[in-house]
N, C-alpha and C positions, 0 to 999 in steps of 0.2 A: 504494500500500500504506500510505502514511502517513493518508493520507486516511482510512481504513477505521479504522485504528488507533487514530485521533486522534477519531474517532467512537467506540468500543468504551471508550476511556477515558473520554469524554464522559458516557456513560452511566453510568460509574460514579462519574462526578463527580453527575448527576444525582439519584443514589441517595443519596451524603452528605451533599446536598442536602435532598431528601425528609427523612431519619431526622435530620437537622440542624432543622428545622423543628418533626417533632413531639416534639423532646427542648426545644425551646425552648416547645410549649406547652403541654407537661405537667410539665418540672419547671422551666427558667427562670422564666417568667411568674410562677407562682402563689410560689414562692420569692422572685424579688427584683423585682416590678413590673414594668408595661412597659418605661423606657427603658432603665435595666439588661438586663432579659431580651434586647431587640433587640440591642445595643453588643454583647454577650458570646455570642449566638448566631453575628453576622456575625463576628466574631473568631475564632469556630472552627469555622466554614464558611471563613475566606478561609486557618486553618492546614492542613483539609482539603485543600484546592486543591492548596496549596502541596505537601502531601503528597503526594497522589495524583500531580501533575505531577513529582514528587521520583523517587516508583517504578517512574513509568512511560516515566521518560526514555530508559533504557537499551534498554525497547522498542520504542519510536518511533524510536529513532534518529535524533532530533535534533541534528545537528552542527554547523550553522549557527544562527549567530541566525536568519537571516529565516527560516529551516523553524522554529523555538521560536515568534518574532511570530506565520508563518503561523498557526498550530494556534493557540495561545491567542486571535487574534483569530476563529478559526475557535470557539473553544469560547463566546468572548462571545457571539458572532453566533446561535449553537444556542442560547445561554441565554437572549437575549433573546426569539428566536423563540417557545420554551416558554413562558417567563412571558406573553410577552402573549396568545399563543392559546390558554392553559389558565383566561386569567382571564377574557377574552371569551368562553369556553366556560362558564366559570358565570356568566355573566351579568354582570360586572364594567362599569361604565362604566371612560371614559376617564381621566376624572379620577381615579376610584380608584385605578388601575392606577398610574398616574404618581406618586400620594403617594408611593409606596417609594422616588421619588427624590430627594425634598426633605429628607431628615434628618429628617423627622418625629417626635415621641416615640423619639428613639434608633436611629430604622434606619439604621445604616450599609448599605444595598446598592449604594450607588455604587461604595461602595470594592471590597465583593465582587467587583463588575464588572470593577473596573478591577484588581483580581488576578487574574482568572479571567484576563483578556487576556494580563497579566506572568508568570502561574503557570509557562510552561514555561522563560521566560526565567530567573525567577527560578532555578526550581530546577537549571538547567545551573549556575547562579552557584556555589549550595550543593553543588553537585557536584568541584568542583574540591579 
């Protein structure tokens, strides 16, 4: 049931995701530059996370750390999966793909990542 759960949140992490992206390229971007607009987009994609994992704790029923690791390493693993087969879907080379994880022009997406894994841990933390 966790499993399901942790999928169902997943997807709506995916969603703030999406509407996180095109808020970054219709009003970050064109307002303050690329590496501003990237830095401050991932910034509030990684306090979504956080949120979202914040709300949905009490549903999951996370009680243990390694069930919180489990799920967030579960939610990494889904996001990755996304990102690269939606970018190989539009035609994306490899090396493309991979820029987003060099810090290029401002993208923090490493770090996104590496909340996205922390997100449910974290938010038991803020729970207390």
């Amino acid at each position: 049931m966790i499993a399901l759960k942790s999928l169902l949140v997943w997807f709506g992490i995916l969603a703030l995701a999406i509407t996180n992206g095109l808020i970054r390229e219709i009003v970050l971007l064109p307002a303050f530059g690329i590496p501003a607009a990237f830095i401050l987009s991932g910034l509030l994609l990684s306090v979504l996370i956080i949120g979202a994992a914040y709300l949905a704790l009490p549903w999951l029923r996370l009680n243990q750390a390694s069930q919180q690791w489990a799920v967030g390493f579960g939610w990494l693993a889904l996001t990755l999966v996304f990102e690269f087969s939606f970018g190989l879907a539009q035609g994306k080379s490899w090396p493309v793909l991979l820029e987003a994880y060099t810090f290029k022009d401002g993208n923090i997406w490493p770090v996104v990542l590496t909340i996205t894994a922390c997100a449910p841990f974290i938010a038991s933390k803020l729970r207390l």
